[in-house]
N, C-alpha and C positions, 0 to 999 in steps of 0.2 A: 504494500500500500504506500502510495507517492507521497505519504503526509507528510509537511513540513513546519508545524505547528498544533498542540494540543492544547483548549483550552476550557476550562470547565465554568458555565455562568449560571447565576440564580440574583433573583432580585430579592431584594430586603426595605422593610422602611426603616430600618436604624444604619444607613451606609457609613457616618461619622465613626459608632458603636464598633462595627461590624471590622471595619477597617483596623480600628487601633488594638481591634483581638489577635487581628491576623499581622499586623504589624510589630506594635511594641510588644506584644504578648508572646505571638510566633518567632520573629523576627522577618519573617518574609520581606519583599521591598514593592513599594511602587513602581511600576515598570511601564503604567501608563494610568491615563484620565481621558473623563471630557466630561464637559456639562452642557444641558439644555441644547443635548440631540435629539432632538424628537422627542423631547418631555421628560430626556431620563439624564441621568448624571449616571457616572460609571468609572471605577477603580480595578484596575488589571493587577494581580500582586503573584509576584514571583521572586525565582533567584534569577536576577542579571545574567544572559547567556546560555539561560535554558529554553528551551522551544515548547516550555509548559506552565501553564500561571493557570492560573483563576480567578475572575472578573466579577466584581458587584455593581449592581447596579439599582438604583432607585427613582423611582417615574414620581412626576411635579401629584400627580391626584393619587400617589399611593401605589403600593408594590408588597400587596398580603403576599407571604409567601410562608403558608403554616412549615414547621419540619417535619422532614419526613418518621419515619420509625425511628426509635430507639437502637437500631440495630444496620442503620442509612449509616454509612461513616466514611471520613477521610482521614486515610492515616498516613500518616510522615514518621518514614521510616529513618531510625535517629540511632548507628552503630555506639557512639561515645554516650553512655550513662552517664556523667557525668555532666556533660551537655544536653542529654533529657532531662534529667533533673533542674539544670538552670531554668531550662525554658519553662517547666511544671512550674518552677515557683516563681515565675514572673509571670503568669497566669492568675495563680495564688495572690501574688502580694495585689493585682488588680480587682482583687475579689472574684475568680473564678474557680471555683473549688472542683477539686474532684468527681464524678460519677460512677455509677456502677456499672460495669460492660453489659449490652443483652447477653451479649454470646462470651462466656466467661474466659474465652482465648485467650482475648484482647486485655485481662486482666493480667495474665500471669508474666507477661512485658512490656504490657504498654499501662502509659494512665490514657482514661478519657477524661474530656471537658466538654462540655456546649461552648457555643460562640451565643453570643445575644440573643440571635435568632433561635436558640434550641439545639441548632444542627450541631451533630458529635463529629469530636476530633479527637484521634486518638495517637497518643505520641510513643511509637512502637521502637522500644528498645533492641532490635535485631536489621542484621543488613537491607533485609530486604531479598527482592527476586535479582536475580544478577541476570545480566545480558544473557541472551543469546545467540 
């Protein structure tokens, strides 16, 4: 498949909220914007250099977007513990506390958090899938 960009978007009405989860919380970066494109304002956040971000956005008359399941999640796969833990408690010291996994895997390495919106993030202490 010829893709040259992966991007994942969902709308929110707390974009300010939403942002500063994924930003000062994650550390993720802005890696693009606009405002009052057709009604919506919109934040791309990624690492610089990757061909993969995730984009928010919120419309001027509202952008309900309930979350999905308890068990809907994004996990960022984080090898250095010591470095998941940073991030967990800069999560923490913003007042976002911990959760309990649906599916209790995601317990035994990762933690989960909501983002403002509900939606679980779970910060999984193992490599991950490696290339193919």
């Amino acid at each position: 498949m010829p893709v040259v960009q992966f991007r994942v978007a969902r709308p929110t009405d707390q974009l300010d909220k939403v942002v500063e989860f994924y930003t000062k919380g994650l550390g993720l970066k802005v890696i693009g914007s606009f405002n009052e494109h057709d009604g919506y304002d919109g934040v791309m956040l990624g690492l610089p250099g990757f061909a993969y971000h995730l984009e928010f956005t919120q419309h001027k008359d509202g952008s309900p977007c309930p979350a999905p399941t308890e068990d809907n999640l994004l996990v960022f796969y984080i090898p250095d513990k010591g470095a998941r833990d940073r991030i967990a408690g800069n999560l923490e010291e913003m007042g976002h506390l911990p959760v309990e996994p649906e599916n209790p895997y995601w317990g035994r390495s990762g933690i989960t958090f909501e983002d403002p919106d509900g939606w679980r993030v779970v910060l999984q202490n193992t490599a991950g899938i490696g290339p193919n």
